[in-house]
Every structure is written in structure tokens, then in C-alpha cells.
ZAFIPA-7987 format. One record per atom (N, C-alpha, C): residue number from 0; residue in three letters; x, y, z. Coordinates in Angstrom, 2 decimals, decimal comma, always signed. Each point is the difference from the previous one (the first is absolute). Layout:
BEGIN
{NUM; ALA; {X; Y; Z}}
...
//
This chain:
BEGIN
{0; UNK; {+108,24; +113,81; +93,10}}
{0; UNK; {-0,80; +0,78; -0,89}}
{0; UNK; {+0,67; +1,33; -0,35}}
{1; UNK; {+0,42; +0,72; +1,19}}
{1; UNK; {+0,72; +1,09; -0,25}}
{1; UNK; {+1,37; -0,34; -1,09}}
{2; UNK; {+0,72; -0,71; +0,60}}
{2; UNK; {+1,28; -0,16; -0,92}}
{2; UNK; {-0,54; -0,61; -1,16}}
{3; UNK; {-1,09; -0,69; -0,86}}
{3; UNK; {-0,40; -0,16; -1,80}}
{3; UNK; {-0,21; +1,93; -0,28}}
{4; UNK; {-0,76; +0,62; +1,05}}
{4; UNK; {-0,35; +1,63; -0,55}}
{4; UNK; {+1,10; +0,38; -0,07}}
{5; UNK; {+1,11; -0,08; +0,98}}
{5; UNK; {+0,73; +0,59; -0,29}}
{5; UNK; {+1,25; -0,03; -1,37}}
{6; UNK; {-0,08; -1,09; -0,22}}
{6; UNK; {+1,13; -1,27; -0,91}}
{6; UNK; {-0,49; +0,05; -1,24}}
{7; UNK; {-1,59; +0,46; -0,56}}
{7; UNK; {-0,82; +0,21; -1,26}}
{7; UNK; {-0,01; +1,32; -0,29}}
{8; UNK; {+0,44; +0,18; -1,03}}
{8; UNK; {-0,42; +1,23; -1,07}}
{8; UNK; {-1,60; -0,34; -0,37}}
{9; UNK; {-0,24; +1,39; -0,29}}
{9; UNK; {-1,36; -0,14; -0,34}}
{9; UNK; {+0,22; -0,22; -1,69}}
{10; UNK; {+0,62; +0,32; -0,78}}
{10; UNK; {+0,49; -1,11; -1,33}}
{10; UNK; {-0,23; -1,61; +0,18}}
{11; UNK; {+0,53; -0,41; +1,12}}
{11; UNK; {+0,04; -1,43; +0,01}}
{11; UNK; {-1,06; -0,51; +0,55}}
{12; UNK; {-0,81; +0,82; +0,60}}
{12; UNK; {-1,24; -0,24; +0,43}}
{12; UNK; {-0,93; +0,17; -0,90}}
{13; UNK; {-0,15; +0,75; -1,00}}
{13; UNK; {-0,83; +0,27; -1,08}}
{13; UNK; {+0,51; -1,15; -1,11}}
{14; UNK; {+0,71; -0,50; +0,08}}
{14; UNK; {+0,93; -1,28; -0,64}}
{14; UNK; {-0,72; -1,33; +0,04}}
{15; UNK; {-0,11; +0,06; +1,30}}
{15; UNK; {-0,31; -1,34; +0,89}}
{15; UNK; {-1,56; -0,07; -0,56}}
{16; UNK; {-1,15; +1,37; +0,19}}
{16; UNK; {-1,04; -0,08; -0,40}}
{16; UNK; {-0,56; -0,29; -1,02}}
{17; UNK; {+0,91; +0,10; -1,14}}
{17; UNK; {+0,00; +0,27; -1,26}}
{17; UNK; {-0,04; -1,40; -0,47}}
{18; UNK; {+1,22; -0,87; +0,61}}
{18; UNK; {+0,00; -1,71; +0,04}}
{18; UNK; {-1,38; -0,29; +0,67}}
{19; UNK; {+0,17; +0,10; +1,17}}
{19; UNK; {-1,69; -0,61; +0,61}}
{19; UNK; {-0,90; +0,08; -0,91}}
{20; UNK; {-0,53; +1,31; -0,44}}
{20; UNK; {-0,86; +0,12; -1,06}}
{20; UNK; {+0,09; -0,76; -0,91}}
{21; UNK; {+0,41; -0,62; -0,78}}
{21; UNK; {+0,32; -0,58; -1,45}}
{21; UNK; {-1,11; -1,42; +0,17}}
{22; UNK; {-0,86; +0,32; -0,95}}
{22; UNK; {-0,73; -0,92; -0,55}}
{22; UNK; {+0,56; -1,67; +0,38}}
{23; UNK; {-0,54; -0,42; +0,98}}
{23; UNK; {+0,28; -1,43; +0,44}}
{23; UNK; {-0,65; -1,19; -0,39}}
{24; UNK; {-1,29; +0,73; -1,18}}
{24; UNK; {-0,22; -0,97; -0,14}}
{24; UNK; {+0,17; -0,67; -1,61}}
{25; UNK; {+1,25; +0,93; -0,48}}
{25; UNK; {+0,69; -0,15; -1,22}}
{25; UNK; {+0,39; -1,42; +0,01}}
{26; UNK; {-0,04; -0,82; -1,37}}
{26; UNK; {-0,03; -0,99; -0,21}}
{26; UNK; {+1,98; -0,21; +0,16}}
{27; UNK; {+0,40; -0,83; +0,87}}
{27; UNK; {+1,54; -0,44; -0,28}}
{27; UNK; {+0,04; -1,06; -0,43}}
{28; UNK; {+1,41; -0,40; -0,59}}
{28; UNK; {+0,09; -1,21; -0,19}}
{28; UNK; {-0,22; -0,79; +1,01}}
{29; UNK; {+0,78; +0,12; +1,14}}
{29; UNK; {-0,07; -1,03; +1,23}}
{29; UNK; {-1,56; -0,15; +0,63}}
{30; UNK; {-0,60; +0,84; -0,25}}
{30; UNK; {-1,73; -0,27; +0,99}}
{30; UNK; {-0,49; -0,90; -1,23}}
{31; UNK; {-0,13; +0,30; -1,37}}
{31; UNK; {-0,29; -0,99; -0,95}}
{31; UNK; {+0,51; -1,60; -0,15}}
{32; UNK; {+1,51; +0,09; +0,39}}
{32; UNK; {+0,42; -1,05; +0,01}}
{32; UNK; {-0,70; -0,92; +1,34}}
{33; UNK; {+0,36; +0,53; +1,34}}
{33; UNK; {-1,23; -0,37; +1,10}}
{33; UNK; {-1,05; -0,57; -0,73}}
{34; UNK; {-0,87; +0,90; -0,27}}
{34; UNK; {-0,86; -0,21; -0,31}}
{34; UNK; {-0,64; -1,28; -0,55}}
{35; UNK; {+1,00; -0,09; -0,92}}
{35; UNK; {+0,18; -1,14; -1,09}}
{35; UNK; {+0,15; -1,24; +0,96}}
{36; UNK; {+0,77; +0,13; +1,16}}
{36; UNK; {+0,16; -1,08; +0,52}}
{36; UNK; {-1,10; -0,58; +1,01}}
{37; UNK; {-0,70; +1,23; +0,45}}
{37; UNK; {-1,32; -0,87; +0,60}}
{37; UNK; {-0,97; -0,34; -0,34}}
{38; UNK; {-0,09; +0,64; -1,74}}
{38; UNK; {-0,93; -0,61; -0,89}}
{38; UNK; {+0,51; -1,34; -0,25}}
{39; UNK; {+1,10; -0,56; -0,40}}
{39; UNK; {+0,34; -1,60; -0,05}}
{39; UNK; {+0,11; -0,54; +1,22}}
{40; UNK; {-0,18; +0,61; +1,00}}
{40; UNK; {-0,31; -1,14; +1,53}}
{40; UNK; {-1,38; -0,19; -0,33}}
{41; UNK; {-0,55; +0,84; +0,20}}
{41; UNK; {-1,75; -0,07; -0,19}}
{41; UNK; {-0,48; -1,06; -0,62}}
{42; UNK; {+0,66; +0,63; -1,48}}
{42; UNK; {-0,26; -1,28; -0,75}}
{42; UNK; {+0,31; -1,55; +0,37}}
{43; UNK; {+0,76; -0,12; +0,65}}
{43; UNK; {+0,57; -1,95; +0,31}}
{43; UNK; {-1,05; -0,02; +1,03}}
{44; UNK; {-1,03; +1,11; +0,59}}
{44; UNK; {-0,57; -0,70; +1,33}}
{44; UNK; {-1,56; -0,10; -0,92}}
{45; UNK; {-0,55; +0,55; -0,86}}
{45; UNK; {-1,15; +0,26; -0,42}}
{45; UNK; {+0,40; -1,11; -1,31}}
{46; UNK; {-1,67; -0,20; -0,54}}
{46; UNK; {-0,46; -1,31; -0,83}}
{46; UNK; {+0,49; +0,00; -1,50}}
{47; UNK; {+0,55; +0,03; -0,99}}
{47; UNK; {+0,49; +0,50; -1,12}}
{47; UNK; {-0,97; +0,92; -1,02}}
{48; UNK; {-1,53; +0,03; +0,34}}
{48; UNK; {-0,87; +0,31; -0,92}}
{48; UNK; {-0,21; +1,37; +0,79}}
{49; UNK; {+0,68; +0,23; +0,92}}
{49; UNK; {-0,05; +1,27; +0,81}}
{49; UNK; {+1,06; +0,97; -0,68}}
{50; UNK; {+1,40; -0,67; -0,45}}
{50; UNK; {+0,95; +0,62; -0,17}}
{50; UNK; {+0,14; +1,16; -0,83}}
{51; UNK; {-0,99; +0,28; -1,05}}
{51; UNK; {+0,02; +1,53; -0,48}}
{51; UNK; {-1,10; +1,07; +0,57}}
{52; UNK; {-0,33; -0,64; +1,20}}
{52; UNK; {-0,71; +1,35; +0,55}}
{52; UNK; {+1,28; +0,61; +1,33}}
{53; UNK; {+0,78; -0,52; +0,00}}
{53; UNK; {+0,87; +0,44; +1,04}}
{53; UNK; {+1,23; +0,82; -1,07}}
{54; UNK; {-0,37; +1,44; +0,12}}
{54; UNK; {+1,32; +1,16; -0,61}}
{54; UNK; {+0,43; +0,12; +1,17}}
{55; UNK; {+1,40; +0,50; -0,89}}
{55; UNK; {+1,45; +1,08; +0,97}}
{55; UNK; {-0,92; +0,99; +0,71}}
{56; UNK; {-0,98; +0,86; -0,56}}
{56; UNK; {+0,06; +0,76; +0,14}}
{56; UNK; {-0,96; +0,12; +1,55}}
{57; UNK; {-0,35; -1,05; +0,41}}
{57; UNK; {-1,35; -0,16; +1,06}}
{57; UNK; {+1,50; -0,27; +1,40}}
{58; UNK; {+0,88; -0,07; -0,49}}
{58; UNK; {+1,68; +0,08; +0,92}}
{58; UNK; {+0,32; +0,62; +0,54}}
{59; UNK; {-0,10; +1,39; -0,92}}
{59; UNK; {+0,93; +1,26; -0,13}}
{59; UNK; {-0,82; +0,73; +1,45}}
{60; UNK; {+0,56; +0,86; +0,61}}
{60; UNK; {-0,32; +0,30; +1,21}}
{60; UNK; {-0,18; +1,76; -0,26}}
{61; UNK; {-1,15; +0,58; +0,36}}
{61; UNK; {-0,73; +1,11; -0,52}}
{61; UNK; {+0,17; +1,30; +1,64}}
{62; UNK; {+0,78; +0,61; -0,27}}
{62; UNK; {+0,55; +0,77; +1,24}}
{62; UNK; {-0,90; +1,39; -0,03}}
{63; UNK; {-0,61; +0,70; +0,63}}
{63; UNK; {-0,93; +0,96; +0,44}}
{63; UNK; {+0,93; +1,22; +0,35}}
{64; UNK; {+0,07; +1,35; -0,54}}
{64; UNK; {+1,30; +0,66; +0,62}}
{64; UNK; {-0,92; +1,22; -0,03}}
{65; UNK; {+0,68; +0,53; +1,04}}
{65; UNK; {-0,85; +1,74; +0,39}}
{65; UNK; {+0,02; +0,82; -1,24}}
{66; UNK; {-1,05; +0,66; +0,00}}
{66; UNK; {+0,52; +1,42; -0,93}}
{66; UNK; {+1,03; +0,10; -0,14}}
{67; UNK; {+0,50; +0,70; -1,46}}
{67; UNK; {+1,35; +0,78; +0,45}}
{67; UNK; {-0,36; +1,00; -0,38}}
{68; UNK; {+1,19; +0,65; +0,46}}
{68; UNK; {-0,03; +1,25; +0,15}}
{68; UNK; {-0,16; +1,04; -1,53}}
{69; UNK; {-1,19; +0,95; +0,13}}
{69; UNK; {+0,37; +0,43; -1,37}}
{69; UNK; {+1,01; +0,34; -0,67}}
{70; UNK; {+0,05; +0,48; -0,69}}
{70; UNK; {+1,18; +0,56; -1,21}}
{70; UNK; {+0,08; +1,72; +0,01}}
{71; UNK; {-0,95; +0,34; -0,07}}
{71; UNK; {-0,78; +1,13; +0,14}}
{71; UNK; {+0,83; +1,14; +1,62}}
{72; UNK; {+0,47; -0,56; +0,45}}
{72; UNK; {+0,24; +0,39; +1,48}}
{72; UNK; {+1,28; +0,99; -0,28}}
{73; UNK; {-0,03; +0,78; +0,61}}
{73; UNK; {+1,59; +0,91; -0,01}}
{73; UNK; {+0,74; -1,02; +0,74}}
{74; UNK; {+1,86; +0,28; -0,03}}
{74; UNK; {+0,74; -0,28; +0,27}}
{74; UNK; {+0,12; -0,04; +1,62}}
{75; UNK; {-0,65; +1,80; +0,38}}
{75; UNK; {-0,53; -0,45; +1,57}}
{75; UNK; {-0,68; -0,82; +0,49}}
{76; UNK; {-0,97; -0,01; -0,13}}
{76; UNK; {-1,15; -0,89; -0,01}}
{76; UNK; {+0,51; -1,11; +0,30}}
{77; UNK; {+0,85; -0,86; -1,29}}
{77; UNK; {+0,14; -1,06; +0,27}}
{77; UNK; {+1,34; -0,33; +1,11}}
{78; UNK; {+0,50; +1,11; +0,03}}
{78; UNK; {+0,95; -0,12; +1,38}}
{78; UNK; {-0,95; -0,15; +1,31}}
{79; UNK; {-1,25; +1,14; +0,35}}
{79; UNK; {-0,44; +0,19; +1,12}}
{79; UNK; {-0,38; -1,63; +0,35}}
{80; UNK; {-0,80; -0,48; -1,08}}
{80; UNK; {-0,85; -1,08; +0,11}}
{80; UNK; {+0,82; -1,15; +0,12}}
{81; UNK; {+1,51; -0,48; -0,73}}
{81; UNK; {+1,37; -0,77; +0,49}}
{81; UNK; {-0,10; +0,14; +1,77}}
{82; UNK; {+0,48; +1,50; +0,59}}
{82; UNK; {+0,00; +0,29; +0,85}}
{82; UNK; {-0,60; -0,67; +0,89}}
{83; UNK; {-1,66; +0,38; +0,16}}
{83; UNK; {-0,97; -0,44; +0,73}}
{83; UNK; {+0,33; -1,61; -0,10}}
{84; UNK; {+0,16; -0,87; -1,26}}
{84; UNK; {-0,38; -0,73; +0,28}}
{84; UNK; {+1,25; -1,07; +0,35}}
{85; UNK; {+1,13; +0,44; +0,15}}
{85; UNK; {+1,23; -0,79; +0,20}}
{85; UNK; {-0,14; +0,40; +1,84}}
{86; UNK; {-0,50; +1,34; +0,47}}
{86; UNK; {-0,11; +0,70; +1,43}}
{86; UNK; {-0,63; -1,50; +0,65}}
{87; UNK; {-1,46; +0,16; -0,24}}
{87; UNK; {-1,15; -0,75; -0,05}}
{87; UNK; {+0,68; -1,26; +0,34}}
{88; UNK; {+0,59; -1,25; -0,76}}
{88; UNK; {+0,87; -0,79; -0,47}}
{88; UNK; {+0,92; -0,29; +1,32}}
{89; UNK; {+0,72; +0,99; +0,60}}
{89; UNK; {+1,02; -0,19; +0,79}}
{89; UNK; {-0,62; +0,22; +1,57}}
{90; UNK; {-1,00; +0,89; -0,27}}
{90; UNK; {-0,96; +0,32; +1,28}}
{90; UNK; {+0,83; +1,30; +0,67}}
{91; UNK; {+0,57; +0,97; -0,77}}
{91; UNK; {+0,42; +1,58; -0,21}}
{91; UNK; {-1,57; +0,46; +0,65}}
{92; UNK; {-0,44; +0,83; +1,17}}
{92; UNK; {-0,65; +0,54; +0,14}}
{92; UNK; {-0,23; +1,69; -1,27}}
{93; UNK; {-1,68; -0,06; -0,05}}
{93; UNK; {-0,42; +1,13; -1,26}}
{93; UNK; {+0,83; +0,93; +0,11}}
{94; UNK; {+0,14; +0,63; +1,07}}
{94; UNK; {+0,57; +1,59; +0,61}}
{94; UNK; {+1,83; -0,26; -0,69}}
{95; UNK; {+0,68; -1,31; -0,32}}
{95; UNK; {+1,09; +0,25; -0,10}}
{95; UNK; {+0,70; -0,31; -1,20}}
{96; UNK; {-1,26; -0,33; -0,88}}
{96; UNK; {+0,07; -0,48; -1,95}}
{96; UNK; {+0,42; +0,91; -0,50}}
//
């Protein structure tokens, strides 16, 4: 734990968050294409008069993600709160964030 704190810039840590954050549940090609493909399994197991109530879209997999962080926040701020929560993360006791 110590040697990632030590080995990370807080750039690359604010980096890393920045990826985590990103809307996951943006449509890609590849989850659509998936998608596509367990809608045509479905289909060969279900009756043919079934086959247009089964969409891609009942496929696609719907991901739940924390708040993020406002926008609104100073530059500190969003360091302190990196801080805390990469500390937190590694199990850095409060007294030494």
C-alpha cells in the first residue's frame, strides 16, 4: 500500500479518478454487440410469436455509480478529498493523510 502512495503522483491519481468516473453506462459498440448476441440465443430457446418482444436493449447491463464529485469544488478540495479517499483505500491511518 505504502509503495502505490509512494510510486503515484497525485496527477495520476486524479487521472485514474477521472477514468473511474466516466459514464459506464455509455452505449459501446461491444456491450451492444453482446447484447445482440443474447438477444439471438433467447430467441432459438423461446416460441417464434414471442420473438419481437425480446430487444437488445432488455441485454444491456445498467451499472449504478456513486455521486461524483462536483465540478464546483476548488482544486484543493478536490485534492483533500483524492487524499482522504485513496488514504481510506490503502488503510493510511486519518492522523497521516
Amino acid at each position: 500500500m505504502q509503495r502505490t502512495q509512494a510510486e503515484t503522483t497525485s496527477t495520476e491519481f486524479m487521472d485514474w479518478i477521472a477514468y473511474l468516473d466516466e459514464d459506464i453506462n455509455d452505449e459501446k459498440p461491444l456491450y451492444n454487440y453482446l447484447a445482440q448476441i443474447a438477444a439471438e440465443v433467447k430467441k432459438s430457446y423461446t416460441d417464434s410469436k414471442y420473438h419481437e418482444r425480446i430487444t437488445i436493449k432488455a441485454f444491456l447491463l445498467k451499472f449504478i455509480t456513486k455521486k461524483k464529485t462536483p465540478e464546483k469544488m476548488s482544486i484543493a478540495e478536490q485534492t483533500r478529498l483524492a487524499k482522504a479517499k485513496f488514504g481510506a483505500l490503502f488503510g493510511v491511518p486519518k492522523e497521516k493523510r
